[in-house]
C-alpha positions as CSV (number, residue, x, y, z in Angstrom):
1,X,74.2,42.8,91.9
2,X,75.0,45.7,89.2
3,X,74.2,49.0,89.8
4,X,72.8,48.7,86.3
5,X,70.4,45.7,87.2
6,X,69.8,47.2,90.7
7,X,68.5,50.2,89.0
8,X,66.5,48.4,86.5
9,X,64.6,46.4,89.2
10,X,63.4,49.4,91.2
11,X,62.1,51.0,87.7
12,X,60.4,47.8,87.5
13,X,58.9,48.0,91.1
14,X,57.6,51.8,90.1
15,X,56.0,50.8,87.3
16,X,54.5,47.9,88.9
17,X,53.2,50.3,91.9
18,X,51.8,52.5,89.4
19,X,49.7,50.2,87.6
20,X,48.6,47.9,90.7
21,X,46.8,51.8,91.7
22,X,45.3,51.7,88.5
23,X,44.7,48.3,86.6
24,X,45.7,44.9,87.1
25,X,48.4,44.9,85.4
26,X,50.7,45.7,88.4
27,X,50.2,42.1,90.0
28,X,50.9,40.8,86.2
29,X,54.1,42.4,86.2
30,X,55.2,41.7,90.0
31,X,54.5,37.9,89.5
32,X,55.9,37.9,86.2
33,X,59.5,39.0,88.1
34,X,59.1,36.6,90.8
35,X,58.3,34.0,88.4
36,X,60.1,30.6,88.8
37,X,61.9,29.3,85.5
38,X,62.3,25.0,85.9
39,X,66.3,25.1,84.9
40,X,67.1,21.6,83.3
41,X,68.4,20.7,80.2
42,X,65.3,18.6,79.0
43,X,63.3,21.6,78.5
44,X,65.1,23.1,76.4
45,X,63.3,20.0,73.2
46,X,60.2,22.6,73.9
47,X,62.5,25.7,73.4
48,X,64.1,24.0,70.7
49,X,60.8,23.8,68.7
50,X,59.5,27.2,69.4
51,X,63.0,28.6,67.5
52,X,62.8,25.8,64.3
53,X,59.0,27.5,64.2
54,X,60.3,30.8,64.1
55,X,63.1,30.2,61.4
56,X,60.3,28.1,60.0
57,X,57.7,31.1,59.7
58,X,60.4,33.8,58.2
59,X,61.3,31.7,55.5
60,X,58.0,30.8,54.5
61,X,57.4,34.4,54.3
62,X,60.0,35.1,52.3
63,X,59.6,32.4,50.0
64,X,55.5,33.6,49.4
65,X,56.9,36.6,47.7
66,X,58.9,34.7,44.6
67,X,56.4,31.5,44.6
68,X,53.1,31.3,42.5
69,X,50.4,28.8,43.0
70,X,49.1,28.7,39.4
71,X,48.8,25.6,37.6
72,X,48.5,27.3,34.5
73,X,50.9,25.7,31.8
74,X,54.4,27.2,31.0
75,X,57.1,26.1,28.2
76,X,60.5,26.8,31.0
77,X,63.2,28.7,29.3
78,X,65.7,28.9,32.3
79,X,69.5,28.3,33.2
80,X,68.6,24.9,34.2
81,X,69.3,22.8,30.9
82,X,67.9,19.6,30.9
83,X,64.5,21.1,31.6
84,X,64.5,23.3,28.7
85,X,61.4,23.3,26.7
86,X,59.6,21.3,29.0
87,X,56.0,22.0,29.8
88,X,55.3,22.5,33.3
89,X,52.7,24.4,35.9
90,X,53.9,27.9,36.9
91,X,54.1,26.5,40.2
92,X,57.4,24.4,39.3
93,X,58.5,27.0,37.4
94,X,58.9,29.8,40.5
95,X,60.1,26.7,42.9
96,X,62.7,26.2,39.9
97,X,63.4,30.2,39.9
98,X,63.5,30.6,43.8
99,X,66.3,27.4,43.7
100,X,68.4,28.9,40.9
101,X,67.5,32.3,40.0
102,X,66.6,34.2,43.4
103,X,69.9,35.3,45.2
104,X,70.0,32.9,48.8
105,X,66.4,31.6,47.3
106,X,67.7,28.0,47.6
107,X,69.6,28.7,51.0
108,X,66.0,29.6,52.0
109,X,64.1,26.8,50.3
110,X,66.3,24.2,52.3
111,X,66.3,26.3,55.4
112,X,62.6,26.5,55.1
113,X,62.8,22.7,54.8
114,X,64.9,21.6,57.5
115,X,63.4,24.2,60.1
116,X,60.5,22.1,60.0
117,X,62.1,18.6,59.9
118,X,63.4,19.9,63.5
119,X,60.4,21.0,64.5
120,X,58.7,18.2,64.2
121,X,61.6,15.7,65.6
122,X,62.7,18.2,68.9
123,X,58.4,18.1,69.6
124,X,58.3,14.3,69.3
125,X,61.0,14.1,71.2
126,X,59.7,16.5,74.3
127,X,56.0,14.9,73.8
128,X,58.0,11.8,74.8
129,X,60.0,13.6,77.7
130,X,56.5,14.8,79.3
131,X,55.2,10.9,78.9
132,X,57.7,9.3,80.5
133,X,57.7,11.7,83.6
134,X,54.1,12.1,84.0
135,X,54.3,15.9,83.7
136,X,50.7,15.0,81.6
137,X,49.0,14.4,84.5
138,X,47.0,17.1,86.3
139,X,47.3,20.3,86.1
140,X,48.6,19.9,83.0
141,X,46.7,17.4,81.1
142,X,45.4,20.3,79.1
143,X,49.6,21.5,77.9
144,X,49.9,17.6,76.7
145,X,46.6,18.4,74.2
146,X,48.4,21.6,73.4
147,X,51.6,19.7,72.7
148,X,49.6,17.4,70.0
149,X,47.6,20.2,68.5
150,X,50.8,21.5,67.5
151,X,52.4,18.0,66.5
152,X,48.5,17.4,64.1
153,X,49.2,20.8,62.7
154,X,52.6,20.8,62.2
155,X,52.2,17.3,60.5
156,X,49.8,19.2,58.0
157,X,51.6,21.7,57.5
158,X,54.5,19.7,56.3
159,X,51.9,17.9,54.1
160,X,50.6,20.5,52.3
161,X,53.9,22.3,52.2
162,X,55.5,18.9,50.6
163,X,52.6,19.6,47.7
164,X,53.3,22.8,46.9
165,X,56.1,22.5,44.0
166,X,53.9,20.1,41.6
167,X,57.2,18.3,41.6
168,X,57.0,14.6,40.1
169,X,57.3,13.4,44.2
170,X,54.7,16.0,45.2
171,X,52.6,14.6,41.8
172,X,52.9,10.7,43.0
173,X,52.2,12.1,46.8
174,X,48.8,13.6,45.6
175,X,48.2,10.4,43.7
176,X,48.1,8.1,46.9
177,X,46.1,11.0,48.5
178,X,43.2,10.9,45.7
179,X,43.2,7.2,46.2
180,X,43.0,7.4,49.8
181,X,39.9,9.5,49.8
182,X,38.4,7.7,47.6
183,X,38.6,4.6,49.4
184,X,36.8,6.3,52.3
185,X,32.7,4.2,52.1
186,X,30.1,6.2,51.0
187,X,31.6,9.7,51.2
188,X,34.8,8.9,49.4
189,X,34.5,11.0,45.9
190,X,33.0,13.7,47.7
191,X,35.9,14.2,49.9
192,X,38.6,13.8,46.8
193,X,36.4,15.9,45.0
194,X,36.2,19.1,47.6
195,X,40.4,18.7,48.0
196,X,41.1,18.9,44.4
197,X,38.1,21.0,43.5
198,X,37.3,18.7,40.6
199,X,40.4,18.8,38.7
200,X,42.8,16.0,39.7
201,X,45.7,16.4,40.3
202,X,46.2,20.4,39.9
203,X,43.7,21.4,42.0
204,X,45.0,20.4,45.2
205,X,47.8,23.1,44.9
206,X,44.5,26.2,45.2
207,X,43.1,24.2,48.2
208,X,46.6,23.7,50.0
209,X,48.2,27.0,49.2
210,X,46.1,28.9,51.8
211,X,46.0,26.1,54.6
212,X,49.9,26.0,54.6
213,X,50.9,29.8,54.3
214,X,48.2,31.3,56.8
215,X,45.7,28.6,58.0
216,X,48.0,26.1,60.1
217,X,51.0,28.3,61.0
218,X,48.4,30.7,62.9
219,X,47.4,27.5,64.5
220,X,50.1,26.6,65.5
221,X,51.3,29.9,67.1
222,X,48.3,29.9,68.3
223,X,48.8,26.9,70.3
224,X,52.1,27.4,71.3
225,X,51.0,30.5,72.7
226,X,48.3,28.9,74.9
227,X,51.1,26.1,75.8
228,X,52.9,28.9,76.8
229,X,50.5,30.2,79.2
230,X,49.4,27.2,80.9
231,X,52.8,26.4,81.7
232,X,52.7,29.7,83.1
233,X,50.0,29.7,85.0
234,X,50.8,26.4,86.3
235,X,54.0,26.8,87.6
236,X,57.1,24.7,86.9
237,X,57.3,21.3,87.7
238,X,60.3,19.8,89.8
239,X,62.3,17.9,87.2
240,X,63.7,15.8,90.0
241,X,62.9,14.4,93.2
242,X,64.4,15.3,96.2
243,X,65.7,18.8,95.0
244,X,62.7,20.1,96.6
245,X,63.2,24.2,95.1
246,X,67.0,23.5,93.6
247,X,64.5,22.0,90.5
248,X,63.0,25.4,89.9
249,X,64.8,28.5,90.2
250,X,63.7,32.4,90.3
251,X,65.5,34.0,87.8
252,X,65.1,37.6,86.2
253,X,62.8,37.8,83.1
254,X,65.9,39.3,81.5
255,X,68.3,36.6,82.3
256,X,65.6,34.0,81.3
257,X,65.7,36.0,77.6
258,X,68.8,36.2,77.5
259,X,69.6,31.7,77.8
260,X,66.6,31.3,75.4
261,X,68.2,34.3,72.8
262,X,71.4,32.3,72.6
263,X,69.6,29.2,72.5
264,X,67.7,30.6,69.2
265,X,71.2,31.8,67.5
266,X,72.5,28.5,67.6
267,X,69.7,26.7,66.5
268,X,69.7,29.0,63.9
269,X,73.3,28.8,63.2
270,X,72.9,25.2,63.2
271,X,69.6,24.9,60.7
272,X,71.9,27.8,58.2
273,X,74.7,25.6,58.2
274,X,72.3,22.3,57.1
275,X,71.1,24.2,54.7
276,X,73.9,25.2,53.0
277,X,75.7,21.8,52.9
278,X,73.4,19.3,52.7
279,X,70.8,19.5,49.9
280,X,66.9,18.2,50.6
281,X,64.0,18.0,48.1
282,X,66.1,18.7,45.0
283,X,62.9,18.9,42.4
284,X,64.9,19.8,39.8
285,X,66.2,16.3,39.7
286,X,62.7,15.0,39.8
287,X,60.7,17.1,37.1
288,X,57.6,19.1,36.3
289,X,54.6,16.5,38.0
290,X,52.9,13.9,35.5
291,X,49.7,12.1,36.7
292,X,50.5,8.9,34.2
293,X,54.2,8.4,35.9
294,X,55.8,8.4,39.5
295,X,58.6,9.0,40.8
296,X,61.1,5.8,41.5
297,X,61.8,5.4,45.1
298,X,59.5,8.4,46.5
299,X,58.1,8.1,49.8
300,X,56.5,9.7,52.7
301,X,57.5,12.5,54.8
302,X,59.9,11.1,57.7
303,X,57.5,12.1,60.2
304,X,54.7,10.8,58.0
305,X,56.5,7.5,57.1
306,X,54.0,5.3,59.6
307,X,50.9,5.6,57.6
308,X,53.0,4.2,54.4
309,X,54.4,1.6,56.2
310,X,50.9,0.9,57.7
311,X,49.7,0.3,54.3
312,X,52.6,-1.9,52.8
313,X,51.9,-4.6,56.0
314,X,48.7,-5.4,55.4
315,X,48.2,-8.7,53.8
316,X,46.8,-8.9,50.0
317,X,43.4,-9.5,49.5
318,X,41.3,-7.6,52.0
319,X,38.7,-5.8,50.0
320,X,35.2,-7.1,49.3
321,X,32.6,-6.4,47.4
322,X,28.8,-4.8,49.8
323,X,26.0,-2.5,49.4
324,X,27.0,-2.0,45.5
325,X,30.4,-0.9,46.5
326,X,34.3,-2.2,46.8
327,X,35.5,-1.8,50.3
328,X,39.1,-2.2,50.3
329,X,40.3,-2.4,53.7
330,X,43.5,-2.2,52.4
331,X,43.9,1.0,52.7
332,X,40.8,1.5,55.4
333,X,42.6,-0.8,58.4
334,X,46.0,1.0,58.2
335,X,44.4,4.6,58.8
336,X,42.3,3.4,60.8
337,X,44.5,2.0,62.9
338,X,47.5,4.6,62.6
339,X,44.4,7.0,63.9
340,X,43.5,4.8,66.5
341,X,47.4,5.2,67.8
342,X,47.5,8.6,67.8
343,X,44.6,9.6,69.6
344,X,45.1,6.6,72.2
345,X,48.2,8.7,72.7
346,X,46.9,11.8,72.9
347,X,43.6,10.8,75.5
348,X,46.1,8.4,77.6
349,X,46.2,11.4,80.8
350,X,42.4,10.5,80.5
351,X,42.9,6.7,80.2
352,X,45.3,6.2,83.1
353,X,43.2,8.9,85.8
354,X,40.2,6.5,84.5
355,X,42.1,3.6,85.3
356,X,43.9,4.6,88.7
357,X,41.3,7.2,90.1
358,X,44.0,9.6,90.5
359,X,42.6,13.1,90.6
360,X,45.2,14.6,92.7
361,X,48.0,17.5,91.5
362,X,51.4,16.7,90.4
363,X,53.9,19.0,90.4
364,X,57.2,16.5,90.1
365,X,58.3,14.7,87.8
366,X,58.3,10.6,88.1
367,X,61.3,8.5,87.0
368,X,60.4,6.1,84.3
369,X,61.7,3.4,86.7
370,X,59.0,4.4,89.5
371,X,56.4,3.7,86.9
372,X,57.0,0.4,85.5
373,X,54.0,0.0,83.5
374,X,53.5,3.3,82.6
375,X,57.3,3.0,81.3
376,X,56.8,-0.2,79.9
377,X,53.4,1.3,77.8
378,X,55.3,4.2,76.0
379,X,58.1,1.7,75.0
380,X,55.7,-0.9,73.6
381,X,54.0,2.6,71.7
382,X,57.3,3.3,70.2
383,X,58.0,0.0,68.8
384,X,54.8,0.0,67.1
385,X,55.4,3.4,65.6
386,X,59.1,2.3,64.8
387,X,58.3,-0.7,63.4
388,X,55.6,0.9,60.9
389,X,58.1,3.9,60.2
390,X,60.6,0.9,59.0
391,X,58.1,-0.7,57.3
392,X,58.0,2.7,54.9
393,X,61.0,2.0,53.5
394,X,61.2,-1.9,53.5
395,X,60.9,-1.4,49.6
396,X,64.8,0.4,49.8
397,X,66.0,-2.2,52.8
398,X,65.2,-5.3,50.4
399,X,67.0,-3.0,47.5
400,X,70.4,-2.1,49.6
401,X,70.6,-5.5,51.5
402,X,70.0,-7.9,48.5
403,X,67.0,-10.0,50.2
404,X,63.7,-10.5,49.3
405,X,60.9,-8.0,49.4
406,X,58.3,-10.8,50.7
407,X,60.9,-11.3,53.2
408,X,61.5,-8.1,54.8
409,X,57.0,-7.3,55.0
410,X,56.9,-11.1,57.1
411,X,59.9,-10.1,59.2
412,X,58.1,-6.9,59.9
413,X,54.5,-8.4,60.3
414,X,56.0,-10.7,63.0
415,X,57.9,-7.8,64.6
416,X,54.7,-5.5,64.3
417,X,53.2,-8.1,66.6
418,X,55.5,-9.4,68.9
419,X,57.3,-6.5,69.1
420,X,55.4,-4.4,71.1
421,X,54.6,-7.2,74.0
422,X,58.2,-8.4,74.4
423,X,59.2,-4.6,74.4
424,X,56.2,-4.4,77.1
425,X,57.5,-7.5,79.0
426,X,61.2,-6.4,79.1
427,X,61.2,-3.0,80.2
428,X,58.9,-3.4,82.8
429,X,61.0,-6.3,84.2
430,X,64.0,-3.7,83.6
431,X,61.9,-0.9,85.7
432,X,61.2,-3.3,88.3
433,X,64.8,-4.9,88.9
434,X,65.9,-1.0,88.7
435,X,63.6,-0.3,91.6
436,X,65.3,-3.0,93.5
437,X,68.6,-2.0,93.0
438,X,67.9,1.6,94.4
439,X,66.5,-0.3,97.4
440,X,69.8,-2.2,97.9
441,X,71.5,1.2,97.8
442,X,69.4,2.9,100.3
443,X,69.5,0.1,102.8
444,X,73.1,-0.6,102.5
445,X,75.3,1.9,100.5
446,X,77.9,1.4,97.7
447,X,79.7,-1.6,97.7
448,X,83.7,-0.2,98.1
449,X,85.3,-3.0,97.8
450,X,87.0,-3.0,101.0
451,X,86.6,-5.8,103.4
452,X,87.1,-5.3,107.5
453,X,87.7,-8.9,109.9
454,X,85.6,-8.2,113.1
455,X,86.4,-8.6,116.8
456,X,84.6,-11.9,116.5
457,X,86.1,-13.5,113.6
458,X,83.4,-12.1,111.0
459,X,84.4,-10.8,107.3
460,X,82.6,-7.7,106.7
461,X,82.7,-5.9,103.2
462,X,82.5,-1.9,103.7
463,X,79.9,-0.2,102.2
464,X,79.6,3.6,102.1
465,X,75.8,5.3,102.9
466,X,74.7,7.5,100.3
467,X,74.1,11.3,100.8
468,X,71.2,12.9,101.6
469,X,70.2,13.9,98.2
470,X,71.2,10.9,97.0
471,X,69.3,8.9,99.2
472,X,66.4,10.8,99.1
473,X,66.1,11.0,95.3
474,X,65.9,7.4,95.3
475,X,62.6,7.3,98.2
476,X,60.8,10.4,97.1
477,X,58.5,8.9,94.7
478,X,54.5,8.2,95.1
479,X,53.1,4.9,95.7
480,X,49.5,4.6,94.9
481,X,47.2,2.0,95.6
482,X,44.9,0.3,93.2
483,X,41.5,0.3,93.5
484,X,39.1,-1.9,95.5
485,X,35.7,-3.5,94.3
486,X,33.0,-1.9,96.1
487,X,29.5,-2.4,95.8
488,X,26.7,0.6,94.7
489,X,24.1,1.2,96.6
490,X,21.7,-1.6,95.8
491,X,24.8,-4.0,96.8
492,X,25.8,-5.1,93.2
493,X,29.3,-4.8,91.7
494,X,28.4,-3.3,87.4
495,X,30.8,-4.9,85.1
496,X,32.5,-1.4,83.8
497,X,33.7,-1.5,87.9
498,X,35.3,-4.8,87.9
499,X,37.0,-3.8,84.4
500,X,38.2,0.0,85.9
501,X,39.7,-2.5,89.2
502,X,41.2,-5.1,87.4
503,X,43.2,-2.6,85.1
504,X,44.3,-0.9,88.3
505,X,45.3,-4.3,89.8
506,X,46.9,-4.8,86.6
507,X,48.4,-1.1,86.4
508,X,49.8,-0.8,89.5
509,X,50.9,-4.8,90.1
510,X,54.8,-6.0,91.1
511,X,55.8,-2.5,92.3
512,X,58.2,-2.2,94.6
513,X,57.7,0.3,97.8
514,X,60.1,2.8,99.0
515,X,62.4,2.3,102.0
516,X,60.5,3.6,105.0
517,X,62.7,5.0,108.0
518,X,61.9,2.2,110.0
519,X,63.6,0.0,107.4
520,X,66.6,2.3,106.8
521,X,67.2,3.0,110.7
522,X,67.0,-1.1,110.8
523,X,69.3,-1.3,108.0
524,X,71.9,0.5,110.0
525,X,71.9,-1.3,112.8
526,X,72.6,-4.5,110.9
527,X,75.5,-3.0,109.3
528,X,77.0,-1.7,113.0
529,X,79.9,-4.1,113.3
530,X,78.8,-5.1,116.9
531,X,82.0,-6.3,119.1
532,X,84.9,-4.5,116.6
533,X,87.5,-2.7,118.3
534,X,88.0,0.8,117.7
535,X,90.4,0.6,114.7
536,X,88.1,-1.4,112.8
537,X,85.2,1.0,113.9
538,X,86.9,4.0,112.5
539,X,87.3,2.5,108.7
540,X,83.3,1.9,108.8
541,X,82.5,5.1,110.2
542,X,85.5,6.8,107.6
543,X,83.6,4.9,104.9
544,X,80.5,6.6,105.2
């Protein structure tokens, strides 16, 4: 150790002396130094989208000082020519001025633009991490509610952010929108009516304006913040088994700052460079917004894609006519059911401690392969998601690959329903023949490829015994038992209890069990090549 860091830990033991006589603020700032930081690269998805919300929220603010949400009507008169004398809102005029006029204004624009793009892709992508090692179970079932708080809010936020420059794609966005609302029974005009304030389409831009620039960005540092703190609070969980304390280890606040600084300056380098060669959102391609035209070829947000593609598989036809009233469940269904998906996903901690009674703590993380179905369940999710993302742009796949468009909805329809069981299916069969293999390498090592004759005539191929870490990464996992039907107290069984036991059964069926020492020590007896002379013995014994 430095004499400089050695002299900046016993100032922070003063200080912490000081206030533990005072507040309670000394035990705050003696277990914030002994804190233990998790040190794997997988964690870094969550640091990843912390820093894209950063760059995110600077230039947003910048960008607030040059833009103006009025829809009042302007003739433009600027250095862009083939938009000269058009009328447009004053809102696609200061878009147009920030892109061409304001020094770095389009550099910012597009930064502001792809910062969120990552965002959104580095959270899906660590909200899929956490799944698939069940770091959402207790004690952190409430970081994984945290995680899609920020995921809802960031998906508004790109929304109402997409709205803002009253562009022709933003124009034929907030047409599907008022169409959407007012397809809602009973409550529909209402709703379209309090988001455009009565004046379709321009008065969207005065009810979004404030929910994007203050409303959800507070929320969502609001929740990152509390993220933050659980995880705190909670302590780090081991990222693999075996490594016992090697997962997590204590490092200095000031180191910690330090990886996560550098971490920030090159995702920052790395959004500036996007920015400044590849272009997104060019609205002065698409023109001022027109509510009797659209834009050819628009579409969704990337992130948003699954409720358009929702909408282009469902069959033609569903609507009827009740109560006085056209119900088009064309457009009802797909929400519906793109809802349904996303808070299954968000309540599935709940769903799976309902369905396995596990209550207990976790602190390590699982490998996919030690939970089959559990595996098996997030792959089937993300070919339903994948397969209505597709669906999005099967309008542009039938365009670029020359088919027909009827063609490419069936394919999809088929895939939207098989797609998910066979994924189910295969993957579990995957996690289970996994699970097998790691047994194989317990009980007998890797296969060398070197064979030995015995004293008694017997071909013996060498295999060499795993270390201990090795060996104990591939045991250290929990095996749970399902749960048994027992009776209340006046003897009978309710149905709800022989549904919550039969999806336990189901949950927890064709598992395979850790080697237990009584099997590995009988393992290696079996491979002791009884009756070989010493030579032979020495090559076995050099082997492992």
């Amino acid at each position: 150790m430095s004499a400089g860091s050695a002299q900046g830990s016993q100032t922070m033991d003063r200080l912490a002396d000081r206030f533990a006589r005072r507040t309670r603020l000394g035990t705050i700032i003696t277990s914030w130094r002994v804190h233990a930081f998790t040190d794997h690269w997988s964690l870094l998805l969550g640091q990843i989208v912390v820093a894209s919300f950063v760059v995110c929220a600077l230039t947003g603010a910048f960008l607030t000082f040059f833009y103006d949400p009025s829809v009042a009507p302007v003739v433009y008169d600027g250095p862009y020519g083939p938009l000269q004398g058009v009328e447009m809102s004053r809102a696609y005029e200061s878009t147009l001025e920030i892109s061409l006029e304001v020094r770095g204004g389009l550099l910012m624009r597009q930064l502001h633009r792809w910062s969120a793009n990552l965002m959104i892709a580095a959270l899906l992508l660590h909200i899929l991490r956490v799944f698939f090692t069940g770091e959402f179970r207790r004690p952190r079932v409430k970081n994984w509610l945290m995680l899609f708080g920020v995921l809802f809010a960031g998906m508004g936020a790109g929304l109402t952010g997409a709205l803002l420059p009253d562009d022709m794609l933003s124009g034929s966005s907030l047409a599907v929108l008022d169409g959407l609302l007012k397809s809602v029974p009973v409550v529909g005009t209402r709703l379209s009516g309090l988001v455009f304030q009565g004046q379709f389409p321009s008065g969207a831009i005065a009810t979004f304006y404030p929910v994007h620039v203050f409303v959800l960005p507070g929320v969502i540092a609001v929740l990152i913040a509390v993220y933050a703190l659980l995880s705190a609070r909670g302590g780090p969980a081991r990222p693999e088994p075996g490594r016992g304390s090697q997962g997590a280890v204590r490092r200095r606040p000031t180191a910690s700052a330090t990886k996560r600084g550098g971490l920030f300056l090159i995702v920052f380098g790395s959004l500036t460079l996007m920015a400044a060669l590849v272009t997104v959102n060019p609205i002065w391609d698409y023109g001022p917004a027109d509510p009797g035209n659209t834009s050819a070829g628009a579409g969704a947000l990337w992130y948003l894609a699954f409720l358009d593609g929702a909408q282009k598989l469902v069959p033609p036809g569903w609507e009827f006519v009740w109560m006085g009233g056209t119900w088009i469940l064309a457009l009802l269904v797909p929400v519906a059911v793109s809802g349904l998906y996303l808070v299954t996903a968000m309540l599935y901690p709940f769903i799976e401690r309902w369905i396995t009674g596990d209550r207990r703590e976790h602190h390590g993380h699982t490998r996919p392969r030690n939970a089959p179905t559990r595996t098996a369940i997030g792959v089937a999710g993300i070919i339903f998601y994948g397969v209505l993302w597709a669906a999005a742009g099967s309008d542009t796949i039938a365009l670029q690959f020359g088919v027909a468009f009827e063609g490419i909805v069936l394919a999809l329809q088929i895939t939207l329903l098989l797609g998910p069981v066979l994924g189910f299916v295969l993957t579990k069969r995957m996690c289970i023949a996994l699970q097998r293999k790691d047994r194989e390498l317990v009980l007998h090592g890797h296969e060398t490829g070197r064979v030995v004759r015995t004293s008694t005539g017997e071909y013996v191929e060498v295999h060499r015994p795993l270390d201990p870490y090795e060996r104990w990464r591939l045991v250290d996992y929990e095996v749970d038992e399902a749960l048994t039907l027992e009776p209340d107290a006046t003897g009978h069984v309710r149905w709800r209890t022989r549904v919550r036991v039969r999806l336990s059964q189901w949950f927890y069926r064709d598992r395979i069990p850790p080697v237990t020492p009584t099997e590995l020590l009988a393992a290696r007896d079996r491979a002791a090549p009884h009756g070989a002379d010493a030579a032979e013995r020495s090559v076995l014994e050099d082997s492992r």
